[in-house]
N, C-alpha and C positions, 0 to 999 in steps of 0.2 A: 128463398131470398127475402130480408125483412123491406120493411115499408121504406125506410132512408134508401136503400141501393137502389130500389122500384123507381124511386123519384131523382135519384140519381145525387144522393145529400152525402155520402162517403166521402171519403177522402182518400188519398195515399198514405197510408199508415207510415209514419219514420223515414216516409223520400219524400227528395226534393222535388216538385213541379217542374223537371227541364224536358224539353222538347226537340225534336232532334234535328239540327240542322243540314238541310238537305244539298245544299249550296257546294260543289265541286270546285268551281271555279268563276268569275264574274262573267253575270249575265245581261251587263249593261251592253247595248249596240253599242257597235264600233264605232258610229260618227259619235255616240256621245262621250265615249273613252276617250276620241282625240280629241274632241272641243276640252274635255276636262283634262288631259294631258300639257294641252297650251298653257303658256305664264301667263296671266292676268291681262298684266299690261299690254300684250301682245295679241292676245284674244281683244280688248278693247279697243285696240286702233283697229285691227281687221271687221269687228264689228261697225266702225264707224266708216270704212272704207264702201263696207257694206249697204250701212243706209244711206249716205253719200252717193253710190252708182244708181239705187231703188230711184231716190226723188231727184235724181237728176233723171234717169228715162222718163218718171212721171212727168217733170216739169215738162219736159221736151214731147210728149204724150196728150195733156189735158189738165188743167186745173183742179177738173171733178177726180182724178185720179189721185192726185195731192195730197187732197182732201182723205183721200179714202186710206192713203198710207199711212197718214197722220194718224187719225182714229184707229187703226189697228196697231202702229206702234203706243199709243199711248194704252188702248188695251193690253198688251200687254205687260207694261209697265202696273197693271192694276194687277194682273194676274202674277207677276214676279211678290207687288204687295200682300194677296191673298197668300201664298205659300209662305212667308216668313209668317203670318199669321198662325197658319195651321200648323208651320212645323215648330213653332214658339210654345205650342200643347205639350203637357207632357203625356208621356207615354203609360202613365202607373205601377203599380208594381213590377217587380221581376217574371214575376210567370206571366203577366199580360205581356209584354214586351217579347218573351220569349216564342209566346204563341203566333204574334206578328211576323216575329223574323222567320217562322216557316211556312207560315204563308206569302210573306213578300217574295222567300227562294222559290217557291215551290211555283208561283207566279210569273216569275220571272223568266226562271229557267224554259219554261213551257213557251212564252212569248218569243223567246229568242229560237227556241227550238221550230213553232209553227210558223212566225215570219222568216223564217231562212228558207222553208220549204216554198211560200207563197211569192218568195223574192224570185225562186230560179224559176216557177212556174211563171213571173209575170215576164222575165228575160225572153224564156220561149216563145211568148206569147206577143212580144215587141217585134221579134224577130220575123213572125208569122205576119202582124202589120207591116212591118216597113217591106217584104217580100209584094205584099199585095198591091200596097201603094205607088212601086213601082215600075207597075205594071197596070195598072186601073189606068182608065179615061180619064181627061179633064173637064175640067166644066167653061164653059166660055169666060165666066169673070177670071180666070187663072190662065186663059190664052190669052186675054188680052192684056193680064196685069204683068203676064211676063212672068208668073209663080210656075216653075218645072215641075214635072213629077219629083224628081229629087228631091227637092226643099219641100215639099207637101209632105212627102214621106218622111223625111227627118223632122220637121215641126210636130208631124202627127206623134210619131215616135219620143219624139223628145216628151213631148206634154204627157203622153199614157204613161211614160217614168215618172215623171214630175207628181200626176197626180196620184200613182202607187208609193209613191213616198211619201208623200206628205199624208196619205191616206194610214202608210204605217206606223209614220211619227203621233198623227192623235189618237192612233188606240193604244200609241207605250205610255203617252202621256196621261191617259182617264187611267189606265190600269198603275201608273207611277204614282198618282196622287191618291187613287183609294188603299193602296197596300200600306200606305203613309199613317191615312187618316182616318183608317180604322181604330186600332188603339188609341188614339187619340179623344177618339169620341166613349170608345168602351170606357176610360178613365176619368171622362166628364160625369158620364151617367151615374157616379159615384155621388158628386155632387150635385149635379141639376140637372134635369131632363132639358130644360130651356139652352142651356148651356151646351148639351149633346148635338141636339139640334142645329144649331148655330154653328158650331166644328163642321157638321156634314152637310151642310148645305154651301158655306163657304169653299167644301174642297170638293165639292160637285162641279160650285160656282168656279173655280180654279179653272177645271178640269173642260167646261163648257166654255168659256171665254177664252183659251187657246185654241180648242178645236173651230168655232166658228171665227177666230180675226185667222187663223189659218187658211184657209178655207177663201176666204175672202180676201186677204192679202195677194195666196197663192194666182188666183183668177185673173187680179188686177196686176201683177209681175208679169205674167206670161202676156196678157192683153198690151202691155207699154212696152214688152220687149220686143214683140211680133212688129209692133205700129214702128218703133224707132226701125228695127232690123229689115223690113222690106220698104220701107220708107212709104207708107200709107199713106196714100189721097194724094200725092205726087204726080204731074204727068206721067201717063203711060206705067201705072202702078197699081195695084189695088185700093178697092176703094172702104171706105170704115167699115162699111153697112157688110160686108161679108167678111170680116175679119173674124167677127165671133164664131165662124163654124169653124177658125183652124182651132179652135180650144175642145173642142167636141172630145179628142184623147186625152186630156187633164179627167174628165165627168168619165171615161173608161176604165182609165187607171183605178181612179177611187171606188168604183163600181167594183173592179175587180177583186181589187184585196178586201173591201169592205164583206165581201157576199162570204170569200174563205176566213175571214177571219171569225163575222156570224156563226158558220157552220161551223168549224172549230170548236172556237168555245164555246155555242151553246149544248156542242157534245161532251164538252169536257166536262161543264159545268152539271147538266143535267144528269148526266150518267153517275157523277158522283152524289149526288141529290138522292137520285130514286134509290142507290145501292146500301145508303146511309138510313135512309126511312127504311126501305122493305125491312132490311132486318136490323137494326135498331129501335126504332120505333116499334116496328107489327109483331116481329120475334119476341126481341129482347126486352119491350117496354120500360126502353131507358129514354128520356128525354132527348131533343132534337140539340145538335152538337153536345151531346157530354162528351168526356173525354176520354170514355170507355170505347168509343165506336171507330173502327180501323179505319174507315171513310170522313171520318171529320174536316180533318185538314183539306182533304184532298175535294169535300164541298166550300167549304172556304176558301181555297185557290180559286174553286170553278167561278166564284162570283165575282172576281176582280175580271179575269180571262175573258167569262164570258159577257158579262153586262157591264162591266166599264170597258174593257181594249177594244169588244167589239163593238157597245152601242158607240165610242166616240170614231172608229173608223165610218158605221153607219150615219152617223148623223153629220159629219163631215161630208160623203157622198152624197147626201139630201140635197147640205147648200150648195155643193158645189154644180151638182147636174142640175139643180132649177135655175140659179145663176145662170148657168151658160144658154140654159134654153129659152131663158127669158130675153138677155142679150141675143139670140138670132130670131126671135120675133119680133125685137126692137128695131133690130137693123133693116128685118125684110119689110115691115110696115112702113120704117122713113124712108126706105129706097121708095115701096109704092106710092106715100106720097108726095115725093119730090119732099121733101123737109132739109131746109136747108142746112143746119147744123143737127147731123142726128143723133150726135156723142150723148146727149142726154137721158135720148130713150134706151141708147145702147147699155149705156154706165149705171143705168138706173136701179138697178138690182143691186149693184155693188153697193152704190150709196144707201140703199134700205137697211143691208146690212152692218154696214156700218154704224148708222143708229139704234140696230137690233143690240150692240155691242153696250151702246153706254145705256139703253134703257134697262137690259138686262142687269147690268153692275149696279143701276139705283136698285131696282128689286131684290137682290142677293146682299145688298147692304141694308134695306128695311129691315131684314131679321136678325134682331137683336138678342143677346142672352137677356137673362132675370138679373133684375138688380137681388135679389135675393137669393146668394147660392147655398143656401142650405137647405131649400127646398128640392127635394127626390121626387114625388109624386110630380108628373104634371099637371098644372093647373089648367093651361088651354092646351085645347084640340090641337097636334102637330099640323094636320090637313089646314084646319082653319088659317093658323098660322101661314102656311104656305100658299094658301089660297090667295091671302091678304098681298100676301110677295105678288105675285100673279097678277092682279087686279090690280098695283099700283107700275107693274111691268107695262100692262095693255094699255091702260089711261095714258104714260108717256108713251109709248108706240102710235096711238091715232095720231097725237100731235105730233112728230117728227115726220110720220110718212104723210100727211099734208100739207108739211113744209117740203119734204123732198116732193112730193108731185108737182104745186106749184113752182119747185124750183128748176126743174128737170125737164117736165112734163108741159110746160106751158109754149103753146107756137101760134102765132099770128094769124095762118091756115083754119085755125080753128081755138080761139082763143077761153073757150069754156073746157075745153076737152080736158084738164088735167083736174076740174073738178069730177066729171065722169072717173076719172082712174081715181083718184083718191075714193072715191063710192067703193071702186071695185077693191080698195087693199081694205077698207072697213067691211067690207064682205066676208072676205077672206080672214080679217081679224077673228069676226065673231063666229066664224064657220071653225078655227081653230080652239076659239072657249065652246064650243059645242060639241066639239069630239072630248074634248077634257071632260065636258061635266060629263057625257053620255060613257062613258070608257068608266070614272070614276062611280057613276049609278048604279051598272052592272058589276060592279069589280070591288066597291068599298062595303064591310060589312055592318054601316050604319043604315044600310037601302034595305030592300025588303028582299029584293031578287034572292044576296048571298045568303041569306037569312031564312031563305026559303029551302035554297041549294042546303045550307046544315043541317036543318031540319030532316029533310028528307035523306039523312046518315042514319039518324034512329032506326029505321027498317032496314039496315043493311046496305053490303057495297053497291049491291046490281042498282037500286032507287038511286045512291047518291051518283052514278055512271049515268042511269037516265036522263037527272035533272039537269046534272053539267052539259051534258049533250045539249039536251033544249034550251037551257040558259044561252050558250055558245052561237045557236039556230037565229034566235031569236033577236040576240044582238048585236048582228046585222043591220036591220030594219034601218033604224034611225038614223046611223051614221052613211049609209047608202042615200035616204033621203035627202041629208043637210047637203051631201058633196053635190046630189043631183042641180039642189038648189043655187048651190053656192054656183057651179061652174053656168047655168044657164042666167042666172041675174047678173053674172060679171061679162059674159058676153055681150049681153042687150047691151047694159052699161058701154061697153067698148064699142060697140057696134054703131050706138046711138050718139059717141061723141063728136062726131060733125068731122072726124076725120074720113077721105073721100082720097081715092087714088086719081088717076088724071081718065078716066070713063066715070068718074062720077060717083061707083060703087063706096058703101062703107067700107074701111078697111080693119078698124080698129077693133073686131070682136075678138079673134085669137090673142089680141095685145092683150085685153081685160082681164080675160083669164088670166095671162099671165100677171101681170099686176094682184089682182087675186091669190095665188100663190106665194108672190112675194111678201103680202098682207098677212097670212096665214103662218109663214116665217120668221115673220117680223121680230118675233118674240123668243125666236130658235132657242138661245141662250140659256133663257130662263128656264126653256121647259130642260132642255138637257141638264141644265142645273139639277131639276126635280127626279127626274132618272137618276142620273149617278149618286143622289141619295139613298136610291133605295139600296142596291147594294153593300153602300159603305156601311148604312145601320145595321141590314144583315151580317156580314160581316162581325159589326162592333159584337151583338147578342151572341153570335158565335165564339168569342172570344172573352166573354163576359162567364157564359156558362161552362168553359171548357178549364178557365182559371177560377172557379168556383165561388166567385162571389156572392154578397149577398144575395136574399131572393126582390130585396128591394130594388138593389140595381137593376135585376133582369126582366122585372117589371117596366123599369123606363126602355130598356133596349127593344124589348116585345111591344111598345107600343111602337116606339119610331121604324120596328122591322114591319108594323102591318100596317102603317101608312108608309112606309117603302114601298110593298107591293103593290098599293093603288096606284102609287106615283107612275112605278115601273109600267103597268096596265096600262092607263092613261098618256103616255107619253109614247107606250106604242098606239096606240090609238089615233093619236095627234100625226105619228109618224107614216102610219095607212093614208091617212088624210093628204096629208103634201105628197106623199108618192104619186095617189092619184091624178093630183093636180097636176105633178111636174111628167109624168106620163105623157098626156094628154098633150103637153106642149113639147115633147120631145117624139110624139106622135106627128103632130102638125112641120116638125123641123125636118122629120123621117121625110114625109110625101114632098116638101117643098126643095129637099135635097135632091131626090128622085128626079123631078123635073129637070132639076136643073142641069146634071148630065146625060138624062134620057132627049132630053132636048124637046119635049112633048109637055105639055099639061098633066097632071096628077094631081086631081081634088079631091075622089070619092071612091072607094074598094065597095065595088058589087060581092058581098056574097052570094048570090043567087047563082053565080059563077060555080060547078063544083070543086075546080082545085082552090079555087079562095076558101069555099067552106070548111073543106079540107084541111085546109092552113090554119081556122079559127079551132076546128078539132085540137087540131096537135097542140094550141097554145095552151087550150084548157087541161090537154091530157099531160099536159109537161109540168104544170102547178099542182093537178094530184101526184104524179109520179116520181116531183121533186118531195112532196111533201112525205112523202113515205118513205122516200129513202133518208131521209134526213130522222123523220119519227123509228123507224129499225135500227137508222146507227146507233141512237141512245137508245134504244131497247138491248141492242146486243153488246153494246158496251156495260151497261147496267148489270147483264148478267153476268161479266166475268166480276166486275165489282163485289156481287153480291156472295158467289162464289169463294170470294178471297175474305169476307167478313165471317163467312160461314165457318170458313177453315180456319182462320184465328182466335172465333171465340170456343171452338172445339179443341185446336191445340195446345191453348194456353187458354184455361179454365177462371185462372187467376187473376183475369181482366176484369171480369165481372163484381172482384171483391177489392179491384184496386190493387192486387198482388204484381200482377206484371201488366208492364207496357205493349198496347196495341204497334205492329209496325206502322204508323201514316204513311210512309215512305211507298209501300209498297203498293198501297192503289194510289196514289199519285201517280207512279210509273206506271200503272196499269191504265189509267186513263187518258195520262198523256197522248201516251204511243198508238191507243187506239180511236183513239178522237183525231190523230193526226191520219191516219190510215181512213177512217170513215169519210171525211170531208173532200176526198178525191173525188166519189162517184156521185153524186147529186153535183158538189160545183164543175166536174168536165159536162156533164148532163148540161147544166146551166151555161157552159159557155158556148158547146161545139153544137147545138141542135139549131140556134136559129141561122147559125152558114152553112150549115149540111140541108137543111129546109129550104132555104132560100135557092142555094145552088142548084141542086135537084130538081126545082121544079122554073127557073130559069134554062135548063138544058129543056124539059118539058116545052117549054113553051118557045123555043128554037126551032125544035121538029114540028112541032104543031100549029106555029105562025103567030101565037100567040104575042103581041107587045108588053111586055114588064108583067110577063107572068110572075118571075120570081120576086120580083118586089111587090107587088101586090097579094101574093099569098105571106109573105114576111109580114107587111105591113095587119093581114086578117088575124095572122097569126099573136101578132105585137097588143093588139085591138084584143081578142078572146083571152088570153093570156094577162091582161093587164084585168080587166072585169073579173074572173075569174079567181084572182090573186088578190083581190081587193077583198072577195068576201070569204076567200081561205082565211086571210090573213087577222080578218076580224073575227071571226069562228073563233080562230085556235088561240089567238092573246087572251080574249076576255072570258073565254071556256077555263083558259089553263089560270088566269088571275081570280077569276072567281073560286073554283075549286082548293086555290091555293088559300085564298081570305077566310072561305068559309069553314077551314081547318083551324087557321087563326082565332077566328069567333068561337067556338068549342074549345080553345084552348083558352080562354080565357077565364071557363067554369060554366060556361053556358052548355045545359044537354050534357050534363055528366062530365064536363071537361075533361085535362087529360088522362090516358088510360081506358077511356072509357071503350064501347065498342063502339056506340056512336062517332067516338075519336078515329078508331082504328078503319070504322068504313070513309074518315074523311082523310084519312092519311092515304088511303088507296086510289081516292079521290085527286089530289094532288100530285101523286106519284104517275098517276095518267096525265095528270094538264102538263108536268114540268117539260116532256118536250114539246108541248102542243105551244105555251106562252115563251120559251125560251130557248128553242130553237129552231120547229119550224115556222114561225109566227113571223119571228123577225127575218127569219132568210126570205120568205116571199118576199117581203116589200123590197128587199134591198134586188131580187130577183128582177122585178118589175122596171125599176129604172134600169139596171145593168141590161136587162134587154132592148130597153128601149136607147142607151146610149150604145150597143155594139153592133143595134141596126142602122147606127146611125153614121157610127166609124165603117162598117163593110158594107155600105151601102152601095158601092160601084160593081161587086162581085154577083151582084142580084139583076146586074141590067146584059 
């Protein structure tokens, strides 16, 4: 084979460049077929009939609620802006456009395929709530407000649909706008790398400012609909301060479908990754997406699937479960201390959010293209550029969440306390640029770490396997110590705010925290902006190199794909970060639910207890054992993959010379189907072990006399399982991000670049992190809150 086809510079000799449309039939969901099936006009009035019912329950609700509609319909209206923007790009040539259309189908179809599976598992799963709930105890504020088992039940029910839906809805929307704004960006890179930039950062920005006003809207609907509908704070009615726990199923729901949608596609995505490297890359030494490789496509689907439908169901899950856990440590803090309007501290999360919305849209409109589009090369650093976003995002974030504290946060009882809480979200702010830089240190190959990790490719696979291991070991450390720090300086802070229950005790430490987290969020937006870039530019590179363009363009595409991956690295990093946090206070929401139908106290779990220990066992043994079934599905997926590449470049020879067409069709169906089959046994793992635990050892301690054994082994369990996951999940991101960079860096001519064997031990290298950073990495963290909110929803099955 000469040097051109090595490098992958051939062409199709006398055919045209068309690609094969995989598309059966339309794979748009059915609510958006009938919203698009409506007449205009008619769709317009019901949409106003719509916000018209929103801000009248809000009016009727709270002012601060108003407020919060407002700012998210007008967010949206920015994000309706962004997309005429992005879809106003043209597309480029015919073969670029062509390459898109089959990875939108191929995307697409897969979305509709694995959300219909995750719809009827979440049915059964409503079904098995509303079964429990009416049949579980009450808790004294629900006897006296006159709330039945029935209506608990259907509230609880209703919200765990509500938030599996709207859970579904933001991962079709991250995965609708990147299938978009890939080509978009691939036919910038033509003209300006500035200019490419700008396209995929705006349809990130899209893509993040519906998922979080979502998010935030959704919380505040169901919060004004609950308050009008049982008619809250009424004589002989329920009171504000425990309204927030009927939302606890909205943070399930999302939890749920977020954790299958993870695991899905980051099998889909990674299995088609590694099947595409092994032998394209290490076999064939053909460059990464040529268009020789039968798995092309079907890694380019995997990166919409996997890192845009699933990070935006994920990161939707974030706000949503920290919101609600923040909102029932507001409430139970102003119940403690008599506060006489305690809507403030309750709604106070929403309204953070809320200006997470407009700070972030200043930031994603700071990045401007070149006035100069004839410029190819870029001239500044992407990272820097996006930093710059970042840093002008935090600056407006301290200022708004100082106005929201004082504005929220200020009570009479203790008239300094909301400068305390503001301490605590500047806490949380900077604990959040601290996982960014530390995630980006280890993960970007301008640091020394990756740089080390390529190096040691020179001596072969087994050294660059070593090093990624120890790189992965090692960074931990730091991002364990800022959380330690963060969550103990925001308690003092809360503790030390002069709020006092009626014995005098501080009460305000658990708030801080939570504040702290809020703080740490504040910026959601932005960062998910930076996430769903990295795909899109992947994506764009892959679609740059498979429509053969210049080597110039693909230069711009390869720089913005390897400031993608840092982005990606770093922003799970960020996402470890808030998990913990929001853990920690859906931990505290756990014990104080406990209580409150156990009718007893519940502040402190003895392990020294052995069935508690026992309980913290299983939780750790459940984050390895998730983690390996989720790391085998994309290993044995990868092999049929690899299998199916083997047998096409053997039965038709002629692919290698550009003679005949690779099938893509057919490992896309082969990945499909088997990423749909894998993601059963790790998510029933994740969902049915902490009420088979609980329950178990609840009968245990019936016979044996024990009080709230089973919620206290849940609770040990909830507690080892959340530690444990924290430093899985740092391990395996910034192992699998680095590994992935330091591949990058050698490809760029450094160490014999590509081709080289140096190359070939980092491609081995990578093909080990891609399930480590992309699909077990991010199912932990979404693991950790969905346990912590299902112990939260089954908590009466444990007493």
């Amino acid at each position: 084979m000469d040097d051109d086809m090595e490098n992958g510079k051939g062409t199709y000799q006398e055919r045209p460049r068309t690609f094969p449309n995989m598309r059966s039939k339309s794979h748009t969901p059915l609510i958006f077929r009938i919203f698009m099936g409506i007449n205009t006009r008619v769709l317009l009035v019901l949409l106003l009939l719509v916000f018209g019912a929103v801000f009248y329950t809000g009016a009727s609700t709270s002012p601060i609620i108003v407020f919060v509609f407002s700012i998210c319909v007008i967010s949206f209206f920015f994000s309706v802006y962004l997309t005429k923007w992005v879809l106003a790009k043209d597309e480029g040539p015919p073969e670029m456009a062509q390459i898109s259309e089959a990875i939108r189908d191929g995307a697409e179809g897969f979305f509709k395929t694995q959300y219909g599976t995750i719809s009827k598992m979440a049915i059964v799963l409503a079904l098995v709530i509303l079964s429990i709930y009416l049949f579980r105890r009450t808790t004294p504020q629900q006897e006296s407000s006159g709330l039945t088992r029935s209506t608990s039940a259907y509230i609880t029910v209703a919200a765990f649909l509500l938030g599996a839906l709207c859970s579904g809805i933001a991962g079709y929307i991250g995965m609708w706008v990147s299938v978009r704004a890939n080509v978009r960006v691939s036919s910038a890179a033509r003209r300006s790398a500035r200019e490419a930039l700008q396209i995929a950062v705006r349809a990130g920005g899209l893509s993040a400012i519906v998922v979080v006003g979502m998010a935030v809207i959704g919380v505040a609907i169901l919060y004004a609909t609950f308050y009008v509908f049982l008619e809250v704070d009424s004589p002989d009615s329920m009171k504000v301060t425990d309204l927030p726990l009927l939302l606890v199923g909205y943070g399930f729901g999302a939890s749920f479908v977020a954790l299958f949608a993870q695991l899905g596609g980051g099998i889909y995505t990674k299995a088609a990754d590694v099947g595409a490297d092994l032998v394209g890359k290490v076999e064939q030494g053909i460059p990464e997406d040529d268009p020789r490789n039968p798995a092309v496509i079907a890694d380019l689907v995997g990166d919409n699937v996997g890192d845009c439908a699933a990070r935006g169901a994920d990161l939707f899950e974030s706000i949503a479960a920290e919101i609600i856990s923040a909102m029932i440590l507001g409430g139970t803090m102003a119940q403690r201390c008599k506060i006489e309007d305690p809507s403030g501290f309750i709604l106070f999360p929403l309204v953070v959010h809320s200006f997470d919305l407009v700070v972030s849209s200043i930031g994603i409109l700071s990045i401007r293209g070149t006035r100069d589009p004839g410029l190819i090369i870029p001239i500044e650093d992407p990272m820097a550029i996006l930093q710059k976003g970042y840093s002008i995002t935090i600056v407006f974030a301290i200022l708004t969440f100082g106005v929201s504290t004082r504005w929220l946060l200020y009570t009479e009882q203790a008239p300094s306390a909301w400068l305390n809480f503001a301490l605590c979200g500047l806490v949380g702010i900077m604990t959040a640029y601290a996982f960014v830089w530390i995630s980006k240190y280890y993960t970007d190959y301008k640091h020394e770490p990756v740089r080390v990790l390529a190096l040691s490719s020179a001596t072969g696979h087994g050294t660059n396997i070593i090093a990624g291991v120890s790189l992965g070991l090692e960074s931990t450390a730091l991002p364990v110590l800022v959380i330690s720090i963060a969550i103990l300086t925001a308690f003092w802070l809360g503790h030390t705010s002069g709020l006092v229950d009626e014995t005098g005790n501080p009460t305000g430490g658990l708030f801080g925290t939570a504040v702290a987290t809020m703080g740490m969020l504040s910026t959601a937006a932005y960062v998910l902006t930076m996430d769903m870039f990295g795909p899109i530019a992947d994506n764009a590179g892959g679609i740059v190199e498979m429509s053969q363009q210049p080597e110039s363009v693909r230069e711009v595409t390869d720089v913005l794909d390897a400031v993608g991956n840092t982005t990606k690295a770093t922003t799970k990093g960020f996402a470890i970060g808030s998990a913990a946090l929001a853990s920690f206070l859906l931990f505290s929401a756990y014990m104080d639910e406990v209580a409150s139908f156990a009718h007893v106290p519940f502040k402190e779990v003895d392990i020294a207890i052995p069935e508690v220990f026992v309980g913290g066992l299983l939780g750790s043994m459940l984050i390895f054992l998730f983690s390996a079934w989720a790391c085998s599905a994309v290993g044995r997926t990868a092999q049929e993959v690899v299998n199916e590449v083997r047998r096409q470049f053997i039965e038709r020879p002629g692919i290698m010379d550009y003679k005949e067409k690779p099938d893509y069709s057919r490992c896309v169906a082969i990945v499909a189907s088997a990423s749909l089959r894998e993601m059963i046994k790790p998510g029933a793992l994740a969902t049915i072990s902490p009420v088979v635990i609980g329950f178990i050892f609840r009968l245990l301690g019936h016979y044996t006399g024990q009080q709230l054994l089973g919620a206290k082994v849940v609770a040990s369990m909830l507690m080892f399982a959340t530690v444990t996951g924290i430093l899985m999940a740092l391990f395996l991101n910034t192992a699998g991000g680095a590994w992935d960079n330091a591949k990058k860096y050698i490809e760029t001519g450094a160490l014999g670049g590509k081709g080289s064997d140096c190359h070939k031990a980092a491609v081995t290298g990578d093909t080990v992190g891609d399930p480590f950073k992309d699909t077990a990495g991010p199912s932990i963290h979404v693991l950790i809150k969905m346990l912590a909110t299902i112990t939260l929803v089954m908590a009466p099955i444990f007493l």
